[in-house]
PDB file with SEQRES, HELIX, SHEET and CRYST1 records, atoms N, CA, C and O in Angstrom:
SEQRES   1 A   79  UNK UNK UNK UNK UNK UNK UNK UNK UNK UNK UNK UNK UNK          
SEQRES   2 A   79  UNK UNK UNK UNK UNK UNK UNK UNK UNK UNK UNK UNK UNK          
SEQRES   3 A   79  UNK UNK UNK UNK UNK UNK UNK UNK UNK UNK UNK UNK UNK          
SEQRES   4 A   79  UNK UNK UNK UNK UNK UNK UNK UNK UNK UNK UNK UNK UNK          
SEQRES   5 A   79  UNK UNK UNK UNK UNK UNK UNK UNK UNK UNK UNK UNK UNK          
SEQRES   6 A   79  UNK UNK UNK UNK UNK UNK UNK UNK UNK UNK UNK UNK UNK          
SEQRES   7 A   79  UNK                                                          
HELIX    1 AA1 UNK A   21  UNK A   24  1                                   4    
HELIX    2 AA2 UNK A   27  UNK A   35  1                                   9    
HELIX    3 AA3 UNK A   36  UNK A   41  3                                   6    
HELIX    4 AA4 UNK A   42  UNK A   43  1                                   2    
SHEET    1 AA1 3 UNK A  15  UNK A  18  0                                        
SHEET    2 AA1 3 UNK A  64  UNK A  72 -1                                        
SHEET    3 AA1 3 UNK A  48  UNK A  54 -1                                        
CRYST1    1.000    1.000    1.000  90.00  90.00  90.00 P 1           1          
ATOM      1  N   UNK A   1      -6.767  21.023   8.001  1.00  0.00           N  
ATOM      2  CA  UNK A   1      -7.068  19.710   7.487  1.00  0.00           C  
ATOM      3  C   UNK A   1      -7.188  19.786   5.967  1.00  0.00           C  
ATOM      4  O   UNK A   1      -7.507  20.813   5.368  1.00  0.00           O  
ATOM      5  N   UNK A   2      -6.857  18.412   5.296  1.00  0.00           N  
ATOM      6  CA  UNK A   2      -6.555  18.561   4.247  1.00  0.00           C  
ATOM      7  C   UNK A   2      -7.692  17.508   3.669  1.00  0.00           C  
ATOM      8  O   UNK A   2      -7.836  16.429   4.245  1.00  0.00           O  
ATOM      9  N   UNK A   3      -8.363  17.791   2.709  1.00  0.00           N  
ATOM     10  CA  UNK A   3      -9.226  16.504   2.135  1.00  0.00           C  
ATOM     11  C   UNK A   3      -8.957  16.290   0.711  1.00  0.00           C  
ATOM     12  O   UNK A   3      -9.173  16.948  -0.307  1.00  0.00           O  
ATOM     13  N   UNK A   4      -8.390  15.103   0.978  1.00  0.00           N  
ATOM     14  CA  UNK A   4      -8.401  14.486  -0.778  1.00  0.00           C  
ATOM     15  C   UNK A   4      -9.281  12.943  -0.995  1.00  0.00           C  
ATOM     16  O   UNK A   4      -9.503  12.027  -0.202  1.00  0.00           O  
ATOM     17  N   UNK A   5      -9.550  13.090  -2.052  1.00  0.00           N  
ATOM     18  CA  UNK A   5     -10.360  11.986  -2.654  1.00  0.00           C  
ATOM     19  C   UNK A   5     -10.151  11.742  -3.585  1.00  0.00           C  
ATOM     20  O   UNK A   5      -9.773  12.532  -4.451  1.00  0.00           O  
ATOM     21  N   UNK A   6     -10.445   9.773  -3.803  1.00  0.00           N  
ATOM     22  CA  UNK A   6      -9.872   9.328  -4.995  1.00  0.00           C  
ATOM     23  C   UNK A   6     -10.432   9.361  -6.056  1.00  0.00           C  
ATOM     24  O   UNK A   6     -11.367  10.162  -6.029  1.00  0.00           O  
ATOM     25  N   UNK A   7     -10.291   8.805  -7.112  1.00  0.00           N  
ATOM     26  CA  UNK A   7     -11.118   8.736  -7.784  1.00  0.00           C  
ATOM     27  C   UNK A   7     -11.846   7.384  -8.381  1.00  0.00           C  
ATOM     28  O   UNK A   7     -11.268   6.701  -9.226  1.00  0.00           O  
ATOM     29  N   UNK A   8     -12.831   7.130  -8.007  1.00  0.00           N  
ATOM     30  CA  UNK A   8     -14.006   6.159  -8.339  1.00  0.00           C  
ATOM     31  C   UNK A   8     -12.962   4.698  -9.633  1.00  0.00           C  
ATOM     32  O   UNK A   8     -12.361   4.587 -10.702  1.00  0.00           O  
ATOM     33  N   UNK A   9     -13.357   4.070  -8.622  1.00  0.00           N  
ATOM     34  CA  UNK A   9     -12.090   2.457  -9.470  1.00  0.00           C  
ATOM     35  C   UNK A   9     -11.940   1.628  -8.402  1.00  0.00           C  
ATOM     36  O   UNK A   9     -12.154   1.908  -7.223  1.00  0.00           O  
ATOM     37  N   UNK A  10     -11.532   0.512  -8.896  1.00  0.00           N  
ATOM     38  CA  UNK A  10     -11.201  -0.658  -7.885  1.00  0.00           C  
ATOM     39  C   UNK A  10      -9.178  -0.195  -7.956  1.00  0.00           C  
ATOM     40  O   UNK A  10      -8.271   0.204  -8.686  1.00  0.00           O  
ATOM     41  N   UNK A  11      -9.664  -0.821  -6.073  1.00  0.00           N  
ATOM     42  CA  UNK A  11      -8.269  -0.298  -5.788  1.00  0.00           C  
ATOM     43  C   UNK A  11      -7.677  -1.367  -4.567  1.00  0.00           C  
ATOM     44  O   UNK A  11      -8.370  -1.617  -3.580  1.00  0.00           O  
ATOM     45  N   UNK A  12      -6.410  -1.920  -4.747  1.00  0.00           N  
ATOM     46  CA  UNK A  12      -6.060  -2.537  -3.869  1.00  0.00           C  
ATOM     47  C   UNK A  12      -5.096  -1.949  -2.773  1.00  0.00           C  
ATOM     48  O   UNK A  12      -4.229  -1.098  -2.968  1.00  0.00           O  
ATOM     49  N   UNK A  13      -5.440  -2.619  -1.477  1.00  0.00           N  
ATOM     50  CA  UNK A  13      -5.234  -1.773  -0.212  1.00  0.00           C  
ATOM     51  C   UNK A  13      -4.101  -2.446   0.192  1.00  0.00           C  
ATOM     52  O   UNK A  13      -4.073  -3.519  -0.412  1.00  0.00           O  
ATOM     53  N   UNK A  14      -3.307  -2.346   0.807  1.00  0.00           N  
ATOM     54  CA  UNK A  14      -2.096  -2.529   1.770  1.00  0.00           C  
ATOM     55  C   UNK A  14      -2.339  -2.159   2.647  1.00  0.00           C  
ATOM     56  O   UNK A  14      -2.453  -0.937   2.740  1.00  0.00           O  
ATOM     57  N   UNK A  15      -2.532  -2.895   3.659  1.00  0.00           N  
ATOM     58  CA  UNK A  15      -2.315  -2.655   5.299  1.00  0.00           C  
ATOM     59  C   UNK A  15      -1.228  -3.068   6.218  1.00  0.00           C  
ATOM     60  O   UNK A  15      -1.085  -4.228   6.604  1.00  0.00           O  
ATOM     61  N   UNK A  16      -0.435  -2.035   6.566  1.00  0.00           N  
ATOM     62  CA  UNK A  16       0.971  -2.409   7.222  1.00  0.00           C  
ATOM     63  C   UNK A  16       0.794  -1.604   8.817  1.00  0.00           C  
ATOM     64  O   UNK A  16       0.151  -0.589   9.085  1.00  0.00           O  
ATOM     65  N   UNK A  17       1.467  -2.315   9.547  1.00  0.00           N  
ATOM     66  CA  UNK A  17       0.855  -2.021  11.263  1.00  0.00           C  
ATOM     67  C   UNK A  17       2.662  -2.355  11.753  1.00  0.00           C  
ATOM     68  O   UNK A  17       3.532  -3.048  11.225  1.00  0.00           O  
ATOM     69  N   UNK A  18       2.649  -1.523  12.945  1.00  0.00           N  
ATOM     70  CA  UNK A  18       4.235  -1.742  13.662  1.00  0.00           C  
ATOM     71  C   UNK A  18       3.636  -0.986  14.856  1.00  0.00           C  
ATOM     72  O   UNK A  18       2.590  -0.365  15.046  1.00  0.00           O  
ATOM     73  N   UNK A  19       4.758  -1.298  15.607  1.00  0.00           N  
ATOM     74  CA  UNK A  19       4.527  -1.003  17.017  1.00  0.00           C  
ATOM     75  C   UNK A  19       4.354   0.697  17.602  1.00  0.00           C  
ATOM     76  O   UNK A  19       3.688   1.118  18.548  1.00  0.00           O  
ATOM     77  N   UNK A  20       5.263   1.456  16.596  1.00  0.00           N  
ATOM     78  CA  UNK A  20       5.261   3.032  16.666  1.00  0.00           C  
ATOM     79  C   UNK A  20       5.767   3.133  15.467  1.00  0.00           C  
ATOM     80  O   UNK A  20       6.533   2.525  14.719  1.00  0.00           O  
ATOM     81  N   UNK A  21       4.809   4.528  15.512  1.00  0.00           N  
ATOM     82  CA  UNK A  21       5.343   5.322  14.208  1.00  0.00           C  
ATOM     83  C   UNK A  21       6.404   5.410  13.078  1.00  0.00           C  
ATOM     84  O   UNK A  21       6.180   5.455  11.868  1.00  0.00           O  
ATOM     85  N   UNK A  22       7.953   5.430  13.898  1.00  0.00           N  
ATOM     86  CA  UNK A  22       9.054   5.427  13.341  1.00  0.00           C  
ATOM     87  C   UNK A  22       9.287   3.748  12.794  1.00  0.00           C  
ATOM     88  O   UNK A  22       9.485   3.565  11.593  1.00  0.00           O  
ATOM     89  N   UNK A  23       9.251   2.645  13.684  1.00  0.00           N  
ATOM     90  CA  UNK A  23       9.053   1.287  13.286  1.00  0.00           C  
ATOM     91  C   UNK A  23       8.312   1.457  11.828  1.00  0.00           C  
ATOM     92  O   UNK A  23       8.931   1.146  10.811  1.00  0.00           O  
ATOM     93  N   UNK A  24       7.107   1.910  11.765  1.00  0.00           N  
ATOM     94  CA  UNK A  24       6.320   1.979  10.476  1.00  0.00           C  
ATOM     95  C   UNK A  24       6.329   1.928   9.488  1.00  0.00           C  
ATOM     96  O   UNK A  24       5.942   1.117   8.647  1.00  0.00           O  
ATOM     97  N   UNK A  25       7.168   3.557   9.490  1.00  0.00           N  
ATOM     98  CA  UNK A  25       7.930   4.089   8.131  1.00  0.00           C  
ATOM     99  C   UNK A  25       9.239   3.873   8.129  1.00  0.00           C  
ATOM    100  O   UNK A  25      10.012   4.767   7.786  1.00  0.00           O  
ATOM    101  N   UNK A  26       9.568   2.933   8.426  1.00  0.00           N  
ATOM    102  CA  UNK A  26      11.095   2.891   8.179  1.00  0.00           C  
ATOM    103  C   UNK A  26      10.931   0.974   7.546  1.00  0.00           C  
ATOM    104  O   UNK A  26      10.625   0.423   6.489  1.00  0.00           O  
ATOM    105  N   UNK A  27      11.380   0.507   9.048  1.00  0.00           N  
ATOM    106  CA  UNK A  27      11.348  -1.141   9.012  1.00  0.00           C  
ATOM    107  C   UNK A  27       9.884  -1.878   8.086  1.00  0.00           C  
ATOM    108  O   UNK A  27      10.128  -2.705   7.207  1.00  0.00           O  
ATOM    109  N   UNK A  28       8.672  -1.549   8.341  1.00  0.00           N  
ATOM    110  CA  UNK A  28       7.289  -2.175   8.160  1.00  0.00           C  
ATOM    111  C   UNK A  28       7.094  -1.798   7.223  1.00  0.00           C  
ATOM    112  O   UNK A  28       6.563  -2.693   6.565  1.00  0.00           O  
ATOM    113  N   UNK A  29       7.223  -0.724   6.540  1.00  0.00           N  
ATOM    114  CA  UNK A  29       6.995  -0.319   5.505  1.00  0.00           C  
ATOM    115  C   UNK A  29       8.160  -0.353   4.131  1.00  0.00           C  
ATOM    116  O   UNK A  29       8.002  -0.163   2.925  1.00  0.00           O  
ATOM    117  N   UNK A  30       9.005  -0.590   4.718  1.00  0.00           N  
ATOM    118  CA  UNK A  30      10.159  -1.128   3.638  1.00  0.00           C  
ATOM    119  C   UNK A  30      10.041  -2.278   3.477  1.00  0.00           C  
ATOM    120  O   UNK A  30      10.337  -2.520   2.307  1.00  0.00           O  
ATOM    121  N   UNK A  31       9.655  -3.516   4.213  1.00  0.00           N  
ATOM    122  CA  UNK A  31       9.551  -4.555   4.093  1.00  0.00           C  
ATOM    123  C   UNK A  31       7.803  -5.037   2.991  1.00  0.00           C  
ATOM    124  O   UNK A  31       7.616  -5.874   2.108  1.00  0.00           O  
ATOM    125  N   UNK A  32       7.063  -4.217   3.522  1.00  0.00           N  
ATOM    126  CA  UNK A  32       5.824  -4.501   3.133  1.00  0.00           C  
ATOM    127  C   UNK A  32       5.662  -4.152   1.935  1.00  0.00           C  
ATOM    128  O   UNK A  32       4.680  -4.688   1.421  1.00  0.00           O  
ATOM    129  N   UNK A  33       6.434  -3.221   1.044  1.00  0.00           N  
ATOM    130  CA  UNK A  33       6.447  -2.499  -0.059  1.00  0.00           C  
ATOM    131  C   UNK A  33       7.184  -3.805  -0.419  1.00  0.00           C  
ATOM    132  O   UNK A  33       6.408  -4.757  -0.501  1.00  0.00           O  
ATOM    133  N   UNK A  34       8.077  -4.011  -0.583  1.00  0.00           N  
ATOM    134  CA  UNK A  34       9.088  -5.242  -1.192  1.00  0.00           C  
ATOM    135  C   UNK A  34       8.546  -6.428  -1.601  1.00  0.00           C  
ATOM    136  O   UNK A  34       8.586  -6.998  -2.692  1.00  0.00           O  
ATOM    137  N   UNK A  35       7.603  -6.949   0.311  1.00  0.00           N  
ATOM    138  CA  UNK A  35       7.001  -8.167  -0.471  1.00  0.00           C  
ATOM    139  C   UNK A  35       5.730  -7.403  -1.264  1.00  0.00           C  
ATOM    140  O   UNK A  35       5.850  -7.857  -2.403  1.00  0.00           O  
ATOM    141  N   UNK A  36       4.743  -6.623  -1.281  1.00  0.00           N  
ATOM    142  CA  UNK A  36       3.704  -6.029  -2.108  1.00  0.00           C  
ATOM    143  C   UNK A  36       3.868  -6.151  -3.797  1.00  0.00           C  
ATOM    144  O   UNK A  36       3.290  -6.847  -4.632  1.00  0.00           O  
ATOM    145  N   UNK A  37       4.870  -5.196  -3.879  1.00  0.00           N  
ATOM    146  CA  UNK A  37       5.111  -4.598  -5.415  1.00  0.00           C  
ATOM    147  C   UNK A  37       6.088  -6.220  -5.734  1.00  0.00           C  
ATOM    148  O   UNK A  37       5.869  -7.047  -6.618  1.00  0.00           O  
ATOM    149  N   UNK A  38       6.984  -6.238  -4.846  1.00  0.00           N  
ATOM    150  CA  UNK A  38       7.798  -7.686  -5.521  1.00  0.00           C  
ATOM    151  C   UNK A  38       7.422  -8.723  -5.773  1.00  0.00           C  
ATOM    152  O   UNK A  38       8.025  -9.432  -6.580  1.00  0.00           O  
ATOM    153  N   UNK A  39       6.090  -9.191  -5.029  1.00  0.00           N  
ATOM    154  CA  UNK A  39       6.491 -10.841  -4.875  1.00  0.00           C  
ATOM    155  C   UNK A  39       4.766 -10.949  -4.843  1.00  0.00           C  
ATOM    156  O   UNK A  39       4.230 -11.843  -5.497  1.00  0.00           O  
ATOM    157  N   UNK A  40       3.746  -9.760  -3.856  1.00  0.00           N  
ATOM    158  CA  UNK A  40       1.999 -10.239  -4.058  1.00  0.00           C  
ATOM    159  C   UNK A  40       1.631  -9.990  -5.494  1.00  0.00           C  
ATOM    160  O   UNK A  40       1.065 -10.858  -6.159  1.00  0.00           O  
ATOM    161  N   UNK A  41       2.091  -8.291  -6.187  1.00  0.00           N  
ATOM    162  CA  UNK A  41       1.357  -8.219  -6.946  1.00  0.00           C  
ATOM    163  C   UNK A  41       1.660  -8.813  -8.536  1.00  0.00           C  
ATOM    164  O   UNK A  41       0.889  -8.988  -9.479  1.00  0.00           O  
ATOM    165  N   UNK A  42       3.277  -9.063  -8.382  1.00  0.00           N  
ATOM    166  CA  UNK A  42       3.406  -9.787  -9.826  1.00  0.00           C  
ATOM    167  C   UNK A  42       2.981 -11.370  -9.672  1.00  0.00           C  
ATOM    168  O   UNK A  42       2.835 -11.888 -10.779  1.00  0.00           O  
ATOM    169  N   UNK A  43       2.725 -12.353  -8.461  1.00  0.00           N  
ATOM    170  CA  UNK A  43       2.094 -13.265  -8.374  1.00  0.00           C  
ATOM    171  C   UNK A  43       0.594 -13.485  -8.982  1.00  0.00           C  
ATOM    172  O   UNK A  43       0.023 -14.478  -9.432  1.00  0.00           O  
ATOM    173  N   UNK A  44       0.268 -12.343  -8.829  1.00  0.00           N  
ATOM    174  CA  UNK A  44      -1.287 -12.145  -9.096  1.00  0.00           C  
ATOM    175  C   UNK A  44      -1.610 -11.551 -10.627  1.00  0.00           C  
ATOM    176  O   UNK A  44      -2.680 -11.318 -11.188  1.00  0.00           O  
ATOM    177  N   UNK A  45      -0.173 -11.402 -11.073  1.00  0.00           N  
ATOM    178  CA  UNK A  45      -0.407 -11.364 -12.688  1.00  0.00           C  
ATOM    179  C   UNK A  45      -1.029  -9.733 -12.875  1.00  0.00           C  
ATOM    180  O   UNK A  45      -1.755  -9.309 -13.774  1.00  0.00           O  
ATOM    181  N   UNK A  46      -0.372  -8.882 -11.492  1.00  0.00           N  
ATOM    182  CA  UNK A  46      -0.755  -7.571 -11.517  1.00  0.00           C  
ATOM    183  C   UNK A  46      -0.015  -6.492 -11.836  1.00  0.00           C  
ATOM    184  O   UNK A  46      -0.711  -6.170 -12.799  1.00  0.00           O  
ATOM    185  N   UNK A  47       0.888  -5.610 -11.813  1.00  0.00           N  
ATOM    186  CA  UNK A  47       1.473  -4.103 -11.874  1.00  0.00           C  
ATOM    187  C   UNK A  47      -0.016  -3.347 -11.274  1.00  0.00           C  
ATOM    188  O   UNK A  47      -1.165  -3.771 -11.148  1.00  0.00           O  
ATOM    189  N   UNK A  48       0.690  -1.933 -10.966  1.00  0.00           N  
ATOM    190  CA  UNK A  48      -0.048  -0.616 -10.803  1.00  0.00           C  
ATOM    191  C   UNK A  48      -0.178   0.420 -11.845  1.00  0.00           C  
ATOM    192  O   UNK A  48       0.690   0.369 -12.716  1.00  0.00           O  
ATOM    193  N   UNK A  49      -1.125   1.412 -11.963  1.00  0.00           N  
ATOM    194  CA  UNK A  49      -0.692   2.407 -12.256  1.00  0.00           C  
ATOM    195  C   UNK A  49       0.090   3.087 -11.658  1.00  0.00           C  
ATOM    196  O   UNK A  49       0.335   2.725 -10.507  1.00  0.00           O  
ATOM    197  N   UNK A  50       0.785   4.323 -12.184  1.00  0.00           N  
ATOM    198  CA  UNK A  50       1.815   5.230 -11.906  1.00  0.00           C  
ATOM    199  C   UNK A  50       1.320   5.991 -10.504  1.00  0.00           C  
ATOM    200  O   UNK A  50       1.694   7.161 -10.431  1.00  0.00           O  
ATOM    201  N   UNK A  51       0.540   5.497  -9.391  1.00  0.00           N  
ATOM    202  CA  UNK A  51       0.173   6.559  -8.517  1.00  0.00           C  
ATOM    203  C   UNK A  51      -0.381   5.392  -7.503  1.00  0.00           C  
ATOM    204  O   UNK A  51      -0.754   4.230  -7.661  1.00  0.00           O  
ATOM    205  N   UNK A  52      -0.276   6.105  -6.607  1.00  0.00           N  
ATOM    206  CA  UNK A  52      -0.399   5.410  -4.777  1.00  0.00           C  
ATOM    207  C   UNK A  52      -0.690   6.292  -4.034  1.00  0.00           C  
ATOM    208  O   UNK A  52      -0.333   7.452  -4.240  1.00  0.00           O  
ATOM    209  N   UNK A  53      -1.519   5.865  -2.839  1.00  0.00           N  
ATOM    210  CA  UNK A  53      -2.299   6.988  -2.004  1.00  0.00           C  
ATOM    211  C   UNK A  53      -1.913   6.033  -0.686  1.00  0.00           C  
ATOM    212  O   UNK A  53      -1.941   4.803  -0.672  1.00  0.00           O  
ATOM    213  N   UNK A  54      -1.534   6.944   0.451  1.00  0.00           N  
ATOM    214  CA  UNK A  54      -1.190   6.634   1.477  1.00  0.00           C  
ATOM    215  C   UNK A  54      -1.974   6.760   2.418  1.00  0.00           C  
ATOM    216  O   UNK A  54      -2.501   7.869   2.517  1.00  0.00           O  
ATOM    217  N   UNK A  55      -2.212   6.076   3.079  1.00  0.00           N  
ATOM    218  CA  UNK A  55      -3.415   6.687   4.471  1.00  0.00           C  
ATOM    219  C   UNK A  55      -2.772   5.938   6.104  1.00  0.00           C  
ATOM    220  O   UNK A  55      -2.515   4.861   6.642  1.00  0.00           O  
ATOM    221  N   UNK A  56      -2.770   7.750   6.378  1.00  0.00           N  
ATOM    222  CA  UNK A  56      -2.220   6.861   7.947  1.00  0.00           C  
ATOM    223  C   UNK A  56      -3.277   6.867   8.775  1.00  0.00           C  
ATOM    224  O   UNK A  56      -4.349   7.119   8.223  1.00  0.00           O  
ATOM    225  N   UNK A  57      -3.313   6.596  10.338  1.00  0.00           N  
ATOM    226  CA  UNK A  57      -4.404   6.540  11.313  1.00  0.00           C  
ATOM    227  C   UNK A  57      -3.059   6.520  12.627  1.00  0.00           C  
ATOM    228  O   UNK A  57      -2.044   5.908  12.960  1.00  0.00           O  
ATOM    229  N   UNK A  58      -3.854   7.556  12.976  1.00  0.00           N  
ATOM    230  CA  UNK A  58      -3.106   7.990  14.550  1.00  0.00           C  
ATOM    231  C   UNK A  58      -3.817   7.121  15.351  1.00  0.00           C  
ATOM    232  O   UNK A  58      -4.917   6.726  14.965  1.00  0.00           O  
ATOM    233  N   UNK A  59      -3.259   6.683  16.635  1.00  0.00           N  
ATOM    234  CA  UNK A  59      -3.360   5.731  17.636  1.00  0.00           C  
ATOM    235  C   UNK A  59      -4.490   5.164  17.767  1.00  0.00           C  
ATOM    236  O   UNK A  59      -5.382   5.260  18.610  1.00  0.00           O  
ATOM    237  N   UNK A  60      -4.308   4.351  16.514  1.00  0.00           N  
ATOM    238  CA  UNK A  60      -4.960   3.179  16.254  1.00  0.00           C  
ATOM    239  C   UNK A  60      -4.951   1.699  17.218  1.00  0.00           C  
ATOM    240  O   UNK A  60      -4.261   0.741  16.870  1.00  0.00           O  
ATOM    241  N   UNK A  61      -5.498   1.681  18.008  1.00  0.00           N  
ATOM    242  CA  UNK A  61      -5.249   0.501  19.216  1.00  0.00           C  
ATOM    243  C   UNK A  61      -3.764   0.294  19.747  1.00  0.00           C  
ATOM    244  O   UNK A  61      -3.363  -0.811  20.111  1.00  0.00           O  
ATOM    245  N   UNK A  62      -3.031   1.364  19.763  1.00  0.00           N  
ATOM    246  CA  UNK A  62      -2.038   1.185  20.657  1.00  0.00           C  
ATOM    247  C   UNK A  62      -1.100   0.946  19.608  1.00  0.00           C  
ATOM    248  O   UNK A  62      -0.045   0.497  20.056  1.00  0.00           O  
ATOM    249  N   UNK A  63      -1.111   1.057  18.637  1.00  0.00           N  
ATOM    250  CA  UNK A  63      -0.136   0.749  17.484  1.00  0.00           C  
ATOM    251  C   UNK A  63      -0.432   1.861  16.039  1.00  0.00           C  
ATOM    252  O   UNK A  63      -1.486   2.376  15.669  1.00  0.00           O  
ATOM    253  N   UNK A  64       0.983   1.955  15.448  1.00  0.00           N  
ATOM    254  CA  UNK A  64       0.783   2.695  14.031  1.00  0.00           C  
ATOM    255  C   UNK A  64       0.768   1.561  13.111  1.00  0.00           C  
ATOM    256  O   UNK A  64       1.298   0.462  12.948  1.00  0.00           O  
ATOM    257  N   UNK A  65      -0.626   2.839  12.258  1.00  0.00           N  
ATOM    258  CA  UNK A  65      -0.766   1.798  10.944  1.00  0.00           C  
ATOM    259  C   UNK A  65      -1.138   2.750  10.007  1.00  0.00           C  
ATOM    260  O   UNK A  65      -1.735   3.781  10.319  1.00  0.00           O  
ATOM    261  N   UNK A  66      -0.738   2.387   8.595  1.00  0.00           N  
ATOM    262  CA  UNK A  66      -1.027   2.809   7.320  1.00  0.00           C  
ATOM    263  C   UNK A  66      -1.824   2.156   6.176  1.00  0.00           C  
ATOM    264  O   UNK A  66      -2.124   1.029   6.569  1.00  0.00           O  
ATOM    265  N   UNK A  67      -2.175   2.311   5.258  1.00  0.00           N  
ATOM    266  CA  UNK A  67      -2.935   1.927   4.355  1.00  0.00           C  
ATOM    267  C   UNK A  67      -1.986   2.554   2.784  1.00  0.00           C  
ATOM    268  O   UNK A  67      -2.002   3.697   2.328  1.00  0.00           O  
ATOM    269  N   UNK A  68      -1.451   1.688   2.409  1.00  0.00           N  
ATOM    270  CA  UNK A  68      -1.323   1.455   0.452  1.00  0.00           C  
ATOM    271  C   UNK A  68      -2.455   1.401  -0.537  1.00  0.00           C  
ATOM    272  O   UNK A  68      -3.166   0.398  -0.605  1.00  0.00           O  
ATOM    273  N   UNK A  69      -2.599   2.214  -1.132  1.00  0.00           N  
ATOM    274  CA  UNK A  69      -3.880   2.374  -1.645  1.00  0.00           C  
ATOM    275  C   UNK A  69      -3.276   2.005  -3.143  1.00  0.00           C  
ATOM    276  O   UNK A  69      -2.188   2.576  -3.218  1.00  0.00           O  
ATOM    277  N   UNK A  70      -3.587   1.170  -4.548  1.00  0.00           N  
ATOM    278  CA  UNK A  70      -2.732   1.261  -5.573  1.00  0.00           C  
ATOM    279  C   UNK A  70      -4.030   0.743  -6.439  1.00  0.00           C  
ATOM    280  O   UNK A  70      -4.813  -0.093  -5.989  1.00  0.00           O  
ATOM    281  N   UNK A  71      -4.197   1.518  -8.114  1.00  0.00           N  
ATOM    282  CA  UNK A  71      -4.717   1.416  -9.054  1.00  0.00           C  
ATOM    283  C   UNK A  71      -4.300  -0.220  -9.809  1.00  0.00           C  
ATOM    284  O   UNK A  71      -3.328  -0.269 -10.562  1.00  0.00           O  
ATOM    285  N   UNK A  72      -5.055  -1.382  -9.547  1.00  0.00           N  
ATOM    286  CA  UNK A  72      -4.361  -2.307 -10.037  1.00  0.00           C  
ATOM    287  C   UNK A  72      -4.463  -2.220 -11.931  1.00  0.00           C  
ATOM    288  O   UNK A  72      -5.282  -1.598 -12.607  1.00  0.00           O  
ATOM    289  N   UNK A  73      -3.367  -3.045 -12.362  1.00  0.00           N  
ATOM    290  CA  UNK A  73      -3.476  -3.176 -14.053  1.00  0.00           C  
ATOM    291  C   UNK A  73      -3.124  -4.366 -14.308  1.00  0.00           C  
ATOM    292  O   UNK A  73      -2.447  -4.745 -13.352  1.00  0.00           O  
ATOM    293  N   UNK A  74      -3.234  -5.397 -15.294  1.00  0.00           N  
ATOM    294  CA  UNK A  74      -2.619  -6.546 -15.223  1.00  0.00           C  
ATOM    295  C   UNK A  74      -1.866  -6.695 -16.130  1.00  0.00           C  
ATOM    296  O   UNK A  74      -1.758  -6.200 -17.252  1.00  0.00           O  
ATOM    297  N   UNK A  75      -1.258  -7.538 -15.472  1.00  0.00           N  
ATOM    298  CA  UNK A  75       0.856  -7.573 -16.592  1.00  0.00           C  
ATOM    299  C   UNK A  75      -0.076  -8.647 -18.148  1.00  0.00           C  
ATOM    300  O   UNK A  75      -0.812  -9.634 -18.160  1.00  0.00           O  
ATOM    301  N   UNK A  76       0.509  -7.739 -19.228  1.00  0.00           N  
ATOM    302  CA  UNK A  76       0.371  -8.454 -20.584  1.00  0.00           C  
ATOM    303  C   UNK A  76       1.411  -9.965 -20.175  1.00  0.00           C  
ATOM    304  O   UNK A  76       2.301 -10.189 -19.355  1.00  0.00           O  
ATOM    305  N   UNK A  77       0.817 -10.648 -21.088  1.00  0.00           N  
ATOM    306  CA  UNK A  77       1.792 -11.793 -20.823  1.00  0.00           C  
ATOM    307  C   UNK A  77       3.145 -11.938 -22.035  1.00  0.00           C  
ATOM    308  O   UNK A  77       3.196 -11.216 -23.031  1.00  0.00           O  
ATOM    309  N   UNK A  78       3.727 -12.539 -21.852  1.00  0.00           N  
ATOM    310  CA  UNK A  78       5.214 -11.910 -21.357  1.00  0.00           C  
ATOM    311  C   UNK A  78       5.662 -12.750 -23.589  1.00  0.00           C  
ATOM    312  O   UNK A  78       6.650 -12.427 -24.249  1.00  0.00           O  
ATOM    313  N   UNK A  79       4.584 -13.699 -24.038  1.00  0.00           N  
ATOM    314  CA  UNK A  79       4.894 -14.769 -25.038  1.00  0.00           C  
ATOM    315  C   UNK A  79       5.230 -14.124 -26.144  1.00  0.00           C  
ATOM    316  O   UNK A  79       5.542 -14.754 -27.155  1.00  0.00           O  
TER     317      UNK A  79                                                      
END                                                                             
């Protein structure tokens, strides 16, 4: 077992869920990254820092799910 820890900051989470594993990381998670980084966090007048933490959970109620973990920053405005 491996233990890592983050480091102390506000951090916004992504929670993406599919039916199995492979569904997950492939389909759910390509999609969820797209709308996330594309379309939630520049709505919200956000970017990340350069780093993301992933967290999975094994058979989680009968379904796979992960967690996006991302350092938020907010976009300078653009004038």
């Amino acid at each position: 077992m491996v233990k890592r820890e983050l480091s102390a900051g506000e951090y916004i989470v992504c929670r993406v869920e599919a039916e199995n594993f492979e569904d997950l990381v492939t389909v759910a998670l390509d999609q969820a990254s797209k709308y996330f980084f594309g379309i939630w966090l520049p709505h919200h007048n956000l970017t990340t820092e350069p780093f993301s933490a992933e967290k999975y959970y094994r058979d989680f109620e009968g379904m796979a799910c992960m967690e996006i973990w991302v350092k938020p920053l907010i976009l300078k405005n653009k004038n």
